[in-house]
C-alpha positions in Angstrom: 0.0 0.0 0.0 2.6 2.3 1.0 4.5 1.4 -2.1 1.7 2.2 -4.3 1.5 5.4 -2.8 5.1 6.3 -2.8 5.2 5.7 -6.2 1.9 7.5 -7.3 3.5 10.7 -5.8 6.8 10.2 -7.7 4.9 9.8 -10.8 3.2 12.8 -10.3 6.4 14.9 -9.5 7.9 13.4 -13.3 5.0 15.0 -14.5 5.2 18.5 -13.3 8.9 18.3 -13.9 8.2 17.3 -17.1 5.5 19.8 -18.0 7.6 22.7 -16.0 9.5 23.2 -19.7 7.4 21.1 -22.1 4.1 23.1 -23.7 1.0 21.5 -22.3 -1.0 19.4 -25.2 -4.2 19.4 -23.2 -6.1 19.2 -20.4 -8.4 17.1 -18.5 -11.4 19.9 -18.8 -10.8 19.9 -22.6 -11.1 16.3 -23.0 -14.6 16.5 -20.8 -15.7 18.4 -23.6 -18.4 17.3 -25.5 -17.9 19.7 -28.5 -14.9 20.9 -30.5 -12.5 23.0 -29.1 -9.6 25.7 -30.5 -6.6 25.5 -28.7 -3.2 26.9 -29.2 -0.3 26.5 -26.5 2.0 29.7 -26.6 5.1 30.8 -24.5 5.0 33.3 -21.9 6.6 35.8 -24.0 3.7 35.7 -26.5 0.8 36.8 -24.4 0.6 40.6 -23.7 1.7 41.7 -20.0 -2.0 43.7 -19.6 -3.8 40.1 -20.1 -1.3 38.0 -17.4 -2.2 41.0 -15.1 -5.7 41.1 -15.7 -6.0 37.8 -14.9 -4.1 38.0 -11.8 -6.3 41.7 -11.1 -9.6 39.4 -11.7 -8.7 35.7 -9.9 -6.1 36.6 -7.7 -4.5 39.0 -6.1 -2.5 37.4 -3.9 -0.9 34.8 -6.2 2.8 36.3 -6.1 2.7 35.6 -2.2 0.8 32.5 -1.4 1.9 28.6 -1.4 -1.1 27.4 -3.8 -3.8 27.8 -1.6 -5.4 31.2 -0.1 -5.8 30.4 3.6 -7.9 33.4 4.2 -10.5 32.1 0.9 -10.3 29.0 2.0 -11.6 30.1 5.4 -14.5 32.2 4.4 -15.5 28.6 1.9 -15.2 26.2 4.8 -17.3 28.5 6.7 -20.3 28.0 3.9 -20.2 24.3 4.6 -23.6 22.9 2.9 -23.9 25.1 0.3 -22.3 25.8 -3.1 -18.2 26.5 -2.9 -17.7 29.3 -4.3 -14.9 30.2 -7.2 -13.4 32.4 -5.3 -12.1 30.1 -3.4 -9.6 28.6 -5.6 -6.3 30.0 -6.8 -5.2 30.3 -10.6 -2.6 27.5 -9.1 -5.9 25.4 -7.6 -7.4 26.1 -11.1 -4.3 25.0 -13.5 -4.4 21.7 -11.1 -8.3 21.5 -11.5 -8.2 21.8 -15.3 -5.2 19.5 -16.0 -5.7 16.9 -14.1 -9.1 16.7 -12.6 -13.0 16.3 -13.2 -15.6 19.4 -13.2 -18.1 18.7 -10.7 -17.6 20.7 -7.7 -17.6 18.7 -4.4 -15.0 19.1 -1.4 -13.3 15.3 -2.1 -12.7 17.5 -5.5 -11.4 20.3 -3.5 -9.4 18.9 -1.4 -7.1 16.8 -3.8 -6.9 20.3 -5.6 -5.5 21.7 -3.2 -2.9 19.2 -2.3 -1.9 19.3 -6.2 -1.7 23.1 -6.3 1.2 22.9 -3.1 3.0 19.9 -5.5 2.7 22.3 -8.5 4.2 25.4 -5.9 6.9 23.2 -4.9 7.8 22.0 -8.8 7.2 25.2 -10.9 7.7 29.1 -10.9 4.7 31.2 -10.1 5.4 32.6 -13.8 5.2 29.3 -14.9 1.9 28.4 -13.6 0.6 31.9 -14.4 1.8 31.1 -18.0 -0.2 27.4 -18.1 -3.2 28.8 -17.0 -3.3 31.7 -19.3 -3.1 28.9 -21.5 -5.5 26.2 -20.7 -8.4 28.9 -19.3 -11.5 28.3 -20.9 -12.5 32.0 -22.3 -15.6 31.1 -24.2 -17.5 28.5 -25.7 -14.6 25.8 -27.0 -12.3 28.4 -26.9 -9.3 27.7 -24.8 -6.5 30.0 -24.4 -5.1 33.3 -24.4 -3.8 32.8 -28.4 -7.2 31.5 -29.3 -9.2 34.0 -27.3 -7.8 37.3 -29.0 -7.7 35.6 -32.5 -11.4 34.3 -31.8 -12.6 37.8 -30.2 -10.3 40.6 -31.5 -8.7 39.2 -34.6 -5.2 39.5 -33.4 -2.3 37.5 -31.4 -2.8 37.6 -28.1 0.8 39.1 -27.6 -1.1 42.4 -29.1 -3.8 42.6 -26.5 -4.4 46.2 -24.5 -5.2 46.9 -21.6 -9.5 47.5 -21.8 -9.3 43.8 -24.4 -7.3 42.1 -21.5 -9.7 43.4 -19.0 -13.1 42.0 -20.8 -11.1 38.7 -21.4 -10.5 38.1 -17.6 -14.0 39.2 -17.1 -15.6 36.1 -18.8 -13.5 33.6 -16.6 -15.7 32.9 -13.9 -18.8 32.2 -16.6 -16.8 32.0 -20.4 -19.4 29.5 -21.7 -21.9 31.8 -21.3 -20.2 35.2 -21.3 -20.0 36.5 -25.0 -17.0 39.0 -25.3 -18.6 40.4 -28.7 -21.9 41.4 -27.2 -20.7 42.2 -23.7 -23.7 42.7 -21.1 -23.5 45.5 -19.0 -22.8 43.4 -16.1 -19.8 42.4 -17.9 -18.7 45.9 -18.6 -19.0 46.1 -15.0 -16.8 43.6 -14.3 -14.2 44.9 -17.1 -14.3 48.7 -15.2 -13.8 46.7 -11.9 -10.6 44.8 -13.3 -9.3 47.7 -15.1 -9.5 49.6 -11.6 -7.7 46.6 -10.2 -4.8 46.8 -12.7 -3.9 50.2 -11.6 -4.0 49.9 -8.3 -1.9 46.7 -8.6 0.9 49.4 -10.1 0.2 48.1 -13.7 2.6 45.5 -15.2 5.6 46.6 -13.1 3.3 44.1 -10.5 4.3 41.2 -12.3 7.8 41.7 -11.4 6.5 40.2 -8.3 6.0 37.0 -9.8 
């Protein structure tokens, strides 16, 4: 038993290891999909600064400084035991974890074994490297996974091109990108866009992923 455990975990850690350089051919959330999907893996030096800090503006704030798991969110979703966890309780590292490797349904066995994935990932990769997976493997719309995909799909351009008020409404539609439609924003989605342009600047602009 203990044998099979030990060597589950060093399997995993050949994994990340592995993926820490190597571009990420999918995920488990993609393959879950029942309809076709556009995706296209590019480096970190191909997506535009405003969209890695929009993201960070919009899902987490406290990425540069915590371990893979927000202590005081996960606090305020334990204390909601018995009724729907909420997405703000996960990191972007709980949420590369959740879309590489695990299943969508939410339920705190699922949470749990997120969590102890995003410490392996902390302990294996650099925060810019998990930032840049999940900037890849994000679902931004409807079978579009992505940063590349996203801006080609939405604003007919690389995403390595992407302003500021574009990056914004992209890291808007995270929480709801199946049903969020970046060509015919909603107002509550402009909202949200204001919000994490706000966010941005407070944040010191780019210069805040120096942190990373």
């Amino acid at each position: 038993m203990f044998q099979a455990f030990l060597l589950s975990v060093l399997l995993l850690f050949a994994v990340l290891l592995v993926f820490r350089w190597v571009p990420i051919p999918t995920s488990s959330f993609m393959q879950q999909q029942e309809h076709k999907i556009s995706y296209q893996w590019v480096s970190w030096d191909e997506i535009s600064p405003h969209l890695a800090l929009a993201v960070l503006s919009s899902e987490d704030q406290r990425f540069p400084n915590h371990w893979g798991v927000d202590t005081i969110e996960l606090k305020k979703a334990l204390s909601t035991k018995g009724k729907p966890i909420r997405r703000g309780a996960s990191t972007i590292t709980q949420q590369v974890a959740k879309n590489l490797f695990l299943w969508t349904s939410k339920s705190y066995t699922r949470k749990g074994i997120e969590a102890v994935l995003a410490i392996a990932l902390e302990l294996t990769w650099p925060k810019q490297r998990i930032l840049e997976v999940y900037l890849n493997v994000a679902q931004f719309g409807n079978g579009i996974f992505g940063a590349e995909e996203a801006s080609k799909a939405f604003f007919d351009k690389p995403a390595k091109q992407l302003n500021k008020e574009e990056s914004a409404l992209l890291a808007s539609v995270l929480p709801r990108p199946a049903v969020s439609n970046v060509n015919d924003p909603k107002p509550k989605l402009i909202k949200k866009q204001q919000w994490v342009l706000k966010q941005m600047k407070q944040l010191g602009g780019i210069n805040y992923l120096n942190k990373l």
